[in-house]
Backbone as CSV, one residue per row, in Angstrom:
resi,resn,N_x,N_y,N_z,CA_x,CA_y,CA_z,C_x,C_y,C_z
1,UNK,-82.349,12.708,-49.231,-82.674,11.439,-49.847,-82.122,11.455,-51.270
2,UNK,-81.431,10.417,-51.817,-80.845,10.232,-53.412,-81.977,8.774,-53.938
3,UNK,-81.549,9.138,-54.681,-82.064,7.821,-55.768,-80.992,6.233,-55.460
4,UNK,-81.479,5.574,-55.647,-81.301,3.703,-55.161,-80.275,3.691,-56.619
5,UNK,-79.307,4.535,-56.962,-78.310,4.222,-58.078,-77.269,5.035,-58.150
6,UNK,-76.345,4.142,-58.838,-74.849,4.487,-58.968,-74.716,5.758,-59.108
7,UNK,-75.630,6.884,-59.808,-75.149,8.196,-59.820,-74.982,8.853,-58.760
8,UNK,-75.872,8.260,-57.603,-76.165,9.089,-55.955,-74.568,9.359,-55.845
9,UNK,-73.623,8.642,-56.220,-72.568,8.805,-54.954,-71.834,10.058,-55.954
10,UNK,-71.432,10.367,-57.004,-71.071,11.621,-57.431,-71.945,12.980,-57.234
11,UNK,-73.195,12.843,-56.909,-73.992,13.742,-56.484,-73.612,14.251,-54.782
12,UNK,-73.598,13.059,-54.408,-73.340,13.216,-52.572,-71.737,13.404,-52.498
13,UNK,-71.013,13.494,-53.274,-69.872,13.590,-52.916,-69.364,15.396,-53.433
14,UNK,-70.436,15.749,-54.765,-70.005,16.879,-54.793,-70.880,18.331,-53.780
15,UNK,-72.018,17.321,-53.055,-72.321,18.353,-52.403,-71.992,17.983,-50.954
16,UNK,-71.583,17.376,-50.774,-70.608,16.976,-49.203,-69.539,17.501,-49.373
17,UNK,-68.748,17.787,-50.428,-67.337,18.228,-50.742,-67.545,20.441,-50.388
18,UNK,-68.802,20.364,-51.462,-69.249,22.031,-51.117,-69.423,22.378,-49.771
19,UNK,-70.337,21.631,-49.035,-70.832,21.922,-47.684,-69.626,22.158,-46.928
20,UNK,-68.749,21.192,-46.863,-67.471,21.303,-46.216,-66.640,21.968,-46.297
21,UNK,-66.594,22.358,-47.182,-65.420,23.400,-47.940,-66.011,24.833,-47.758
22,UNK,-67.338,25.295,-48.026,-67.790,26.229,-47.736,-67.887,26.697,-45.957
23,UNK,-67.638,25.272,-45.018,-68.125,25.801,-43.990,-66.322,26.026,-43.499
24,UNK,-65.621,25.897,-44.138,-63.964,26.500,-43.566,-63.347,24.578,-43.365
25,UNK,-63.749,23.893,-43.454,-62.993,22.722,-42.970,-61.973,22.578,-44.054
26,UNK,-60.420,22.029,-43.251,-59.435,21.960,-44.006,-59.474,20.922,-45.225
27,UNK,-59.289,21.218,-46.157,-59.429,20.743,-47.573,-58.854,19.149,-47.581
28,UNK,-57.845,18.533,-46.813,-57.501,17.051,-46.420,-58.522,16.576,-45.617
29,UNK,-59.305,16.782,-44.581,-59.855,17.094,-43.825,-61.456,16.417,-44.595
30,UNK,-61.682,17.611,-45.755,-62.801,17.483,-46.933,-62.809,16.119,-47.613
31,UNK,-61.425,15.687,-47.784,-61.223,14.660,-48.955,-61.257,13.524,-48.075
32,UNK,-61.091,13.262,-46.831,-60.958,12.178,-45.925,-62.849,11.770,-45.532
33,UNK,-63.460,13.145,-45.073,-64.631,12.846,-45.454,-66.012,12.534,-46.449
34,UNK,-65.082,12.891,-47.648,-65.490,12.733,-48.602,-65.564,11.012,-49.299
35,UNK,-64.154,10.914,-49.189,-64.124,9.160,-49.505,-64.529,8.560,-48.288
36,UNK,-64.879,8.502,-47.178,-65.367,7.747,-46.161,-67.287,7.855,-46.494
37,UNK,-67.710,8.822,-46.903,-69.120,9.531,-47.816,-69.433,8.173,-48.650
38,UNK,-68.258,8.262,-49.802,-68.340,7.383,-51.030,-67.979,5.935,-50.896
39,UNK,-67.415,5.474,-49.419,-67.624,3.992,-49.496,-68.844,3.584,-49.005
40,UNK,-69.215,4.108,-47.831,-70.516,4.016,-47.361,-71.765,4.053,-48.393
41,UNK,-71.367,4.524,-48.790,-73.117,4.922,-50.327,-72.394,3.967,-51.048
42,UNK,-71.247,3.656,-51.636,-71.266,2.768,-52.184,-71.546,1.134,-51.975
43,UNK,-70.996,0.570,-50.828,-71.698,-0.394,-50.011,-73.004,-0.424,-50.068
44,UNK,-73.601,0.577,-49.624,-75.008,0.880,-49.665,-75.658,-0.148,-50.714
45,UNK,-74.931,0.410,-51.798,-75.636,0.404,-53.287,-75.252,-1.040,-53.347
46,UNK,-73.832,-1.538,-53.535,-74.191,-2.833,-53.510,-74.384,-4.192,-52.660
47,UNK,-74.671,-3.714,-51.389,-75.226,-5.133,-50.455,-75.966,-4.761,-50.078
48,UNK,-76.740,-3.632,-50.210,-78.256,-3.240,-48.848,-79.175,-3.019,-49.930
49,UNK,-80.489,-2.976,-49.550,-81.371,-2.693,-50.351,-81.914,-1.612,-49.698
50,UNK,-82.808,-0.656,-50.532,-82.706,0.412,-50.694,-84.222,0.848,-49.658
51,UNK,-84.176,1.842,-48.858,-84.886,2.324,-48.284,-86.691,2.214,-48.446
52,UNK,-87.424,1.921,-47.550,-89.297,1.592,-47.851,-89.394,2.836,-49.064
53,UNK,-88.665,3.823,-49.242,-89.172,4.671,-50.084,-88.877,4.499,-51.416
54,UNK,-87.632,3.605,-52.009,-86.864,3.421,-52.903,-85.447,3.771,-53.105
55,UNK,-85.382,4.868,-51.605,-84.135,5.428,-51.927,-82.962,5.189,-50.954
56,UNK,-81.810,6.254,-50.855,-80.845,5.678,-49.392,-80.770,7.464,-49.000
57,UNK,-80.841,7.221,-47.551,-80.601,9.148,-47.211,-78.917,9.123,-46.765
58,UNK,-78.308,10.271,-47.350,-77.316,10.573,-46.498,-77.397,11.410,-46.133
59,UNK,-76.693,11.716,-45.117,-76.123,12.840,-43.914,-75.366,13.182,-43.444
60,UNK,-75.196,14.373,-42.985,-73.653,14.757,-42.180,-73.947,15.735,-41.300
61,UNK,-73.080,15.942,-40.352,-73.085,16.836,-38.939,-72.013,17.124,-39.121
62,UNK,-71.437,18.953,-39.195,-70.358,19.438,-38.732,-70.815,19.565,-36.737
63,UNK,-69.378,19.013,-36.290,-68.871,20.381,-35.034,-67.964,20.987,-35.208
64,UNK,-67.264,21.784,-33.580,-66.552,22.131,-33.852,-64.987,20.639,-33.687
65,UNK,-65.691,20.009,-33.054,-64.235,18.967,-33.121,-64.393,17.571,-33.777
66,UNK,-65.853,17.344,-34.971,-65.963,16.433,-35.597,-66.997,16.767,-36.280
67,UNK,-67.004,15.854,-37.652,-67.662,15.649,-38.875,-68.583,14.266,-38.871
68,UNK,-69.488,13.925,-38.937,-69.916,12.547,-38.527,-70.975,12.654,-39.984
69,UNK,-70.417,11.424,-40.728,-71.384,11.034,-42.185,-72.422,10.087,-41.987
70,UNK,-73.599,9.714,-42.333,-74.124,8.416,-42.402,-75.164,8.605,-43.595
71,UNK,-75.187,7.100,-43.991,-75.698,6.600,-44.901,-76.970,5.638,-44.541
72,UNK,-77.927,5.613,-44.589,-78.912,4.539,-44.278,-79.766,3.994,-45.490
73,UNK,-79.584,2.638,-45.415,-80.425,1.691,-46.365,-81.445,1.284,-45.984
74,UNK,-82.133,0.018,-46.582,-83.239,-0.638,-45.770,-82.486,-1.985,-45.479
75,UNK,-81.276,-2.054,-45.315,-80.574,-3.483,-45.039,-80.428,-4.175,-45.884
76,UNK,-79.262,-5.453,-45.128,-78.961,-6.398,-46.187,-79.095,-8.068,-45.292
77,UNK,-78.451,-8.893,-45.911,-78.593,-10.383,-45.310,-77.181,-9.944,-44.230
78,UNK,-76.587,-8.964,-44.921,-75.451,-9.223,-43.669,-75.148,-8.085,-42.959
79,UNK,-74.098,-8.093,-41.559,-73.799,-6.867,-41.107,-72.839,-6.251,-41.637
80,UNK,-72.722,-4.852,-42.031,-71.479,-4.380,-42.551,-70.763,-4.767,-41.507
81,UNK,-69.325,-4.811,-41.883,-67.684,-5.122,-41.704,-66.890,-5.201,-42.143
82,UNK,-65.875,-4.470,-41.907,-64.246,-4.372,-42.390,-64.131,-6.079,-42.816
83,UNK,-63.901,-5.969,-43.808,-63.193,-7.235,-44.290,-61.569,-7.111,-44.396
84,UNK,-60.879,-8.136,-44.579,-59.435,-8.442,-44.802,-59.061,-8.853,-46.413
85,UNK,-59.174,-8.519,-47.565,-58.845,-9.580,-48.662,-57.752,-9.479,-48.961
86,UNK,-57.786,-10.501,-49.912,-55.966,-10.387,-50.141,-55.506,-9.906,-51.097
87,UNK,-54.600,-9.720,-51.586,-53.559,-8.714,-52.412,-53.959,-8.896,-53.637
88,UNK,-54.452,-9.978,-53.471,-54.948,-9.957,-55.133,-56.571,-9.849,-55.407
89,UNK,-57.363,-9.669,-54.184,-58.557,-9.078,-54.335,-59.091,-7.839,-55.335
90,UNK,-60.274,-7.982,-55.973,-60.633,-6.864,-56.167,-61.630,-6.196,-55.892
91,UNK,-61.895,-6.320,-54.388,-62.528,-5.231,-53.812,-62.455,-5.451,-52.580
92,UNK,-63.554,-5.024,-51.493,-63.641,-5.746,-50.037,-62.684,-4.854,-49.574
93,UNK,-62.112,-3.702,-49.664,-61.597,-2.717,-48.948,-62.122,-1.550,-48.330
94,UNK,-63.648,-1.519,-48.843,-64.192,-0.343,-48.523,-64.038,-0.138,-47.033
95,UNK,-64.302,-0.755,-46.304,-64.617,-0.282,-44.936,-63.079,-0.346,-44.218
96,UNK,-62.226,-1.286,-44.631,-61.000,-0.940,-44.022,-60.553,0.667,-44.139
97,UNK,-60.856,0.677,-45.207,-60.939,2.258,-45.585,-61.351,3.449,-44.319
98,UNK,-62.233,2.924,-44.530,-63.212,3.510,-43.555,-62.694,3.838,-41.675
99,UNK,-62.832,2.572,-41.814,-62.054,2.258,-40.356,-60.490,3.135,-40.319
100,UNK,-60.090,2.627,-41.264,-58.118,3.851,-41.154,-58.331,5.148,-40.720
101,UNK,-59.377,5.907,-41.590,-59.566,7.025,-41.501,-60.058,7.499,-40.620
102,UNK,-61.320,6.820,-40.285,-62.685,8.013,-39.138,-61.865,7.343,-37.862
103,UNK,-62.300,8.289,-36.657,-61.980,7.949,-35.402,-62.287,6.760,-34.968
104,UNK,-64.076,6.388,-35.445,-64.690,5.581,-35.238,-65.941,5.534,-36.341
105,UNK,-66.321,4.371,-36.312,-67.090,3.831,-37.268,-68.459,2.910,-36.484
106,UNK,-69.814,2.709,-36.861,-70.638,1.747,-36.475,-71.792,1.851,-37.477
107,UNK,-72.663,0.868,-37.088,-73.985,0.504,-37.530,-74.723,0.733,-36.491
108,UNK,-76.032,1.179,-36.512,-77.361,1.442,-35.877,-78.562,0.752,-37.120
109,UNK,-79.154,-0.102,-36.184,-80.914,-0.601,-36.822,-81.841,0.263,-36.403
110,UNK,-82.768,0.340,-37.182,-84.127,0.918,-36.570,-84.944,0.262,-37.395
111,UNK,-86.424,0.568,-37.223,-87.330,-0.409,-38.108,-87.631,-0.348,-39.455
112,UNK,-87.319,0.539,-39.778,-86.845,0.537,-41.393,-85.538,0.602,-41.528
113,UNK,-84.841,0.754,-41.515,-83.592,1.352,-42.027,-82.062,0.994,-41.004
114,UNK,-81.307,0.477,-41.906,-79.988,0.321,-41.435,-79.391,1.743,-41.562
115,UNK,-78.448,2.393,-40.601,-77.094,3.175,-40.961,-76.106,2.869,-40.261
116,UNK,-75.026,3.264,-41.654,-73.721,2.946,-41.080,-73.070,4.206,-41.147
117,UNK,-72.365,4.592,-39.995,-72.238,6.202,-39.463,-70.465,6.269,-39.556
118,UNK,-69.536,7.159,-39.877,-68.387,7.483,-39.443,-68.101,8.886,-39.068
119,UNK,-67.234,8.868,-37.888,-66.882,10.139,-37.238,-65.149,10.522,-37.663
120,UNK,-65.129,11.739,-38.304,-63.955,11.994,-38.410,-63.539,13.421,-37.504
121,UNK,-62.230,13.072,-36.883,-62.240,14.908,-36.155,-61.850,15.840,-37.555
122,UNK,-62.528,17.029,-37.205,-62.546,18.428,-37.450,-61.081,19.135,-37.339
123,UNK,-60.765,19.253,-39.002,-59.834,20.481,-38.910,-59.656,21.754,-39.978
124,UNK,-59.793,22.584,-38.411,-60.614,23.813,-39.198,-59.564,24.722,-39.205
125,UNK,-59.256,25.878,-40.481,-58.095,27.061,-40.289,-58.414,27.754,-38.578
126,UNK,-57.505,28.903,-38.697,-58.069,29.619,-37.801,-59.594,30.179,-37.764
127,UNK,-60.060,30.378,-36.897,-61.965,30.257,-36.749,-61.843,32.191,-37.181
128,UNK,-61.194,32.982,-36.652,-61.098,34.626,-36.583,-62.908,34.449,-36.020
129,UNK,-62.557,34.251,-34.938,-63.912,34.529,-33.905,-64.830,33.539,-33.807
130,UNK,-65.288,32.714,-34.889,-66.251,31.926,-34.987,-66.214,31.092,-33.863
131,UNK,-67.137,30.503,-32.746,-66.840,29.669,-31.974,-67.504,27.776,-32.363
132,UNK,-68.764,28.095,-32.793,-69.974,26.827,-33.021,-70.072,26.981,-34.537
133,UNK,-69.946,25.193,-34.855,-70.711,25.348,-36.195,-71.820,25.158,-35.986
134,UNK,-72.970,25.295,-37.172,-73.697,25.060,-37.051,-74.013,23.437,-37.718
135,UNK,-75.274,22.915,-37.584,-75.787,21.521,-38.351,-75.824,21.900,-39.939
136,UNK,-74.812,21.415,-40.754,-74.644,21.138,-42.214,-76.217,20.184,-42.550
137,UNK,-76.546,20.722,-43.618,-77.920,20.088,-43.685,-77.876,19.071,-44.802
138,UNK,-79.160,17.997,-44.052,-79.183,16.815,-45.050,-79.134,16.817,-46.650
139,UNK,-78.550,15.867,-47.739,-78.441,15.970,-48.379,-80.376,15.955,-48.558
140,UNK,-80.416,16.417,-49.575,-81.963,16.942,-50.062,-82.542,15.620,-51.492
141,UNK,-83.797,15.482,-51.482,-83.716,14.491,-53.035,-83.208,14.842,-54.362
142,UNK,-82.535,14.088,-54.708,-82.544,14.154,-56.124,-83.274,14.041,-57.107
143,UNK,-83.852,15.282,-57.952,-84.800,15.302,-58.769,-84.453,14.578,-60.427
């Protein structure tokens, strides 16, 4: 769980960046999940409102053949979606973003809480034996 503000996403990005990097995933690999991390929390922050608790949780799952991030709010008036803007926009790219990169992308409701989830495949050096990752653990609160 982070705090309902702009600092969450440099916090979640430098310990999504560690987790990943520490668990052997290839360093392009890190940075692809990393900015797919930071549009999601960022969206978050500005169209959803923020979790019954005050806050937004993120998360991530290593395997061995994918990385899957999500972010959950307490919702907004609208559904996330890739928007289109135009060239002279300045913003409204996040999720195209999103979409280029991960395999796949969605939203899930539940009764509190919206998340919007992306799956990116896994690329890992040589394993030298390792077969399973294990579950990379939730980001924790920010004190």
């Amino acid at each position: 769980m982070l705090p309902y503000a702009p600092s969450s996403v440099a916090v979640a990005r430098q310990r999504l960046s560690a987790d990943l990097s520490n668990a052997g995933l290839l360093a392009s690999a890190v940075d692809d999940v990393v900015l797919i991390m930071s549009e999601l929390l960022s969206n978050a922050l500005r169209h959803a409102h923020p979790l019954p608790s005050g806050q937004l949780k993120v998360a991530w799952l290593c395997s061995d053949t994918q990385v899957e991030v999500a972010v959950s709010d307490g919702g907004a008036c609208t559904e996330p979606r890739a928007g289109r803007p135009t060239l002279s926009s300045l913003g409204g790219r996040g999720l195209g973003i999103v979409e280029y990169l991960a395999e796949r992308w969605g939203v899930r409701h539940d009764e509190e809480a919206t998340t919007v989830w992306a799956v990116v495949p896994a690329s890992w050096p040589a394993r030298n034996g390792h077969h399973e990752m294990s579950e990379t653990p939730v980001l924790r609160e920010v004190v």
